[in-house]
Residue, then its C-alpha position, 0 to 999 in steps of 0.5 A: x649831630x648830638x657828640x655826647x661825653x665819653x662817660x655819657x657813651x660808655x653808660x648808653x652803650x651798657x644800657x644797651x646790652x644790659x637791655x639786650x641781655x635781659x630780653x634775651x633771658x626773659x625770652x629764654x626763660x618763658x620759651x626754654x630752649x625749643x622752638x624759635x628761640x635758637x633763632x632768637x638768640x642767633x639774631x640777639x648774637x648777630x645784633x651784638x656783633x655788629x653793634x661791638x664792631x660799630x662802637x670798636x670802629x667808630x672812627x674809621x666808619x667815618x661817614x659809613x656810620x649811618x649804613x652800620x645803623x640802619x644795619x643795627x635796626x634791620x636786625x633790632x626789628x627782626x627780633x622784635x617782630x619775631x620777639x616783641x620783648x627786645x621793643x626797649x632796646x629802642x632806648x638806646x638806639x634813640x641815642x645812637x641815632x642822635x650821634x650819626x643822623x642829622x635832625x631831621x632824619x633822626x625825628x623820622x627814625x626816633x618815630x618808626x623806633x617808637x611805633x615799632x615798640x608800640x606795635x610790639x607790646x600790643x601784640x603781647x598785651x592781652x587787652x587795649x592799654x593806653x600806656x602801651x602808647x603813652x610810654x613809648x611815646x614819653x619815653x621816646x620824647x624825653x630821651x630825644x629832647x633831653x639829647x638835643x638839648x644838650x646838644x645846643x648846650x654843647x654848640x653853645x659852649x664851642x662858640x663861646x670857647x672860641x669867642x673867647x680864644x678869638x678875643x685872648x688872640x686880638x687882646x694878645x696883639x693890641x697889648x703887642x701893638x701898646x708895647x711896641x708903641x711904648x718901646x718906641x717913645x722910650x728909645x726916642x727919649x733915650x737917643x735924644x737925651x744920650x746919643x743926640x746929646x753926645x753927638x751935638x757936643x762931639x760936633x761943638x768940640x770939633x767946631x772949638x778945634x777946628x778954630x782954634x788949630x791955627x791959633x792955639x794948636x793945644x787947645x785944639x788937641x785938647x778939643x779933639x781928645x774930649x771929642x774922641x772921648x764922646x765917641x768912645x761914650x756914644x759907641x758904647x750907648x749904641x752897643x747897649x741899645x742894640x742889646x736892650x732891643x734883642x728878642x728874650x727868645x732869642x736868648x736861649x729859649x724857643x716857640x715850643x714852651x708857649x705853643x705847649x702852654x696854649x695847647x694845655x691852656x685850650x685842652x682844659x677849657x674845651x675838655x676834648x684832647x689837644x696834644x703837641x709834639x716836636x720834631x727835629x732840634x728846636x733853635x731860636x726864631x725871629x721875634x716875628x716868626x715866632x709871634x706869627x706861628x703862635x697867632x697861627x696855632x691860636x687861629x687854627x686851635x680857635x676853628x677845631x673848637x668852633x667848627x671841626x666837632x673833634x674829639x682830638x687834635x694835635x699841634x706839631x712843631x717841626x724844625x729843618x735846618x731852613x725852615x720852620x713847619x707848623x702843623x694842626x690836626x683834628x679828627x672831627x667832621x672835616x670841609x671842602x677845602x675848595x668849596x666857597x666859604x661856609x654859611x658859619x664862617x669857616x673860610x674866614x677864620x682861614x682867609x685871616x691864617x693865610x694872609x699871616x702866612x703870607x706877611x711870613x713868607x711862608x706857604x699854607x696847605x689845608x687837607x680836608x674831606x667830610x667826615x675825614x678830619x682837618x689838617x693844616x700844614x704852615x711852612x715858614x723860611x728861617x734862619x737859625x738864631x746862633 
């Protein structure tokens, strides 16, 4: 199914009516007001309303659309068999079958729209016209080609958008890897040449005293006063270790800053709505809380693009007093949660979200229909950060 821009559906959907109301007054106008036209304009009047409740409740139809189509079309071909002047509303309505059908069926339904337009002018035309076939046929060719190609363009994108969102996420955590892999050999250098050196003459010094306590007892105090003094030193290098591995996070910032630079950051690559929310008082978090909650957000983010066709989503960071809730939202096509793993890889990308899950110690709930939307919801133990 073709997800065109709303500037693209706005400008479908006014073509349609601008076509709906010029057939209607031609019709009025070479007709009046007697005979079949009250008729008419009760079946243009009816045609409106339901297309005007489609559009409005487009939605909550959910998988109900094609009924609300084929509904549309009864009522287009009533007009154009007791009118064929409403045949051209046929334009419009290739582009409304290329939003709610699959492939197949809307070359089927493109077809009988394009002979229903074709039988519709012979009937009018005073005599055989070749461009009585020829037009509909171009025109429904051009219009159906020239959607699905964007269509491929557009599925083309979300799999490069989420490429490269998977790659940011791989990329993010390699440089995590180099930086823990860093910080290891700097503190390995730092308690060889501080702590480990204070500590060999700590021990010489009480080696010194403890022979000459006998022999030379003020000597040997004078041993045990530097020895106390490296003490005093190497407690104090500990102590400024343990600062210098404390998490920045954890100095009084929280996840939601770069939860809401990654919904920003996907919003303006994609082009569709992704909003963040938070509830409750954010507090601090373990350093591998908060990595583990973004890595999630990124790989739910990376799925809605790749395979949820949504037109919004929403990240929702929610703290209780003893635990943290990650939720992501959309409203695109949705899955069967407890069907095996899809052809196009849906189930990996949850796989991978759920093992993280676990290394948390949290819990992962994943509610989804066809054609409802997707909701995950990661709840992960915590302990405030005071």
């Amino acid at each position: 199914m073709w997800r065109p821009s709303a500037q693209l559906n706005a400008a479908m959907h006014a073509g349609f009516f601008l076509l709906l109301a010029a057939s209607a007054a031609r019709f009025v106008v070479a007709h009046d007001l007697s005979g079949a036209t009250p008729l008419i304009l009760a079946l243009t009047g009816a045609l409106a309303l339901v297309y005007v409740a489609g559009v409005l409740s487009w939605k909550s139809l959910g998988r109900r659309r094609p009924v609300w189509l084929a509904v549309v079309i009864a009522i287009w071909l009533a007009l154009v068999v007791a009118a064929p002047s409403f045949a051209w509303c046929a334009v419009p309505l290739f582009f409304v079958c290329l939003q709610v059908l699959r492939s197949r069926t809307v070359v089927v339904v493109v077809v009988l729209l394009t002979v229903a337009t074709i039988l519709a002018q012979l009937r009018i035309a005073s005599g055989f016209d070749p461009s009585i076939v020829l037009a509909p046929v171009a025109v429904a060719l051009m219009a159906t080609m020239t959607f699905l190609q964007l269509d491929r363009d557009r599925v083309k994108q979300a799999e490069l958008i989420g490429e490269l969102v998977r790659t940011r996420v791989h990329l993010a955590e390699s440089q995590r890897m180099a930086g823990v892999v860093q910080e290891r050999e700097r503190l390995a250098r730092e308690i060889h040449d501080t702590l480990a050196q204070g500590l060999s003459s700590m021990r010489m010094l009480l080696q010194a005293a403890q022979r000459s306590w006998t022999t030379d007892p003020e000597l040997a105090k004078a041993h045990v006063a530097r020895a106390v003094d490296a003490a005093g030193g190497n407690l104090e290098e500990a102590r400024r270790f343990v600062r210098d591995l404390s998490s920045p996070r954890l100095d009084g910032t929280d996840l939601s800053g770069p939860l809401r630079e990654l919904t920003e950051h996907v919003a303006a690559a994609v082009g569709h709505v992704v909003r963040f929310e938070i509830s409750g008082e954010p507090y601090p978090l373990a350093p591998a809380v908060e990595a583990g909650l973004l890595r999630i957000a990124q790989s739910a983010l990376a799925n809605v693009n790749e395979h949820a066709e949504a037109e919004e989503a929403a990240v929702t960071l929610t703290y209780l007093a003893d635990r943290v809730v990650l939720d992501v939202r959309d409203d695109g096509v949705g899955f069967d949660p407890t069907a095996a793993r899809t052809r196009d890889g849906r189930g990996y990308g949850l796989g991978m979200i759920g093992e993280r899950v676990t290394g948390l110690g949290g819990e992962m709930v994943v509610e989804s229909a066809p054609g409802a939307g997707t909701a995950l919801a990661v709840t992960v133990p915590t302990r405030e950060v005071r």
